[in-house]
C-alpha positions in Angstrom: -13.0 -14.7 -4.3 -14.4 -11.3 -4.1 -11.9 -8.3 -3.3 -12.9 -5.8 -0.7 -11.2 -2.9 0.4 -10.1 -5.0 3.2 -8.2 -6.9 1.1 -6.5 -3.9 -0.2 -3.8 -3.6 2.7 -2.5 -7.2 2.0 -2.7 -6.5 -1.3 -0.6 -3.8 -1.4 2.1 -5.4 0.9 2.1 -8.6 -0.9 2.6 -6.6 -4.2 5.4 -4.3 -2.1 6.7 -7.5 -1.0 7.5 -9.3 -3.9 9.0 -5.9 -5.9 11.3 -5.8 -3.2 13.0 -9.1 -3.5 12.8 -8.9 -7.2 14.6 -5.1 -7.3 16.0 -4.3 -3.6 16.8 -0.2 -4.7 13.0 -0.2 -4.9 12.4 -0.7 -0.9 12.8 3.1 -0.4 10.6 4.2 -2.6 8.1 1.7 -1.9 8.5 2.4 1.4 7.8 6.2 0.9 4.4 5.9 -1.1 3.0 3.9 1.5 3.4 5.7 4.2 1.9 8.8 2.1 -0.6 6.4 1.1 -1.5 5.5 4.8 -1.4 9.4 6.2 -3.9 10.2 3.1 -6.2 7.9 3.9 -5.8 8.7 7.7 -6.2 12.3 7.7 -9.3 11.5 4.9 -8.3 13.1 2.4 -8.5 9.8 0.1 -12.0 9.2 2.2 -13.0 6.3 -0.8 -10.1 4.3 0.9 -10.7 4.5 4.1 -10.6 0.9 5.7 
């Protein structure tokens, strides 16, 4: 299997995913760096990332 950069958002969720139901107090904060994550990467400021 060869990991693209479209891979990366499913990734990242099933990563977010899992820490979540390991460590519940975690949601917020995982919550929080995606969404700066995203708007980064939307406004292209992280242009290497953008999907």
């Amino acid at each position: 299997m060869v990991i693209t950069a479209g891979h990366l958002p499913h990734i990242v969720a099933l990563i977010a995913g899992i820490l979540i139901l390991i460590m519940p107090r975690l949601l917020n904060y995982i919550v929080a760096i995606y969404l700066i994550f995203v708007g980064l990467v939307g406004m292209g400021l992280l242009r290497w990332l953008h999907l």
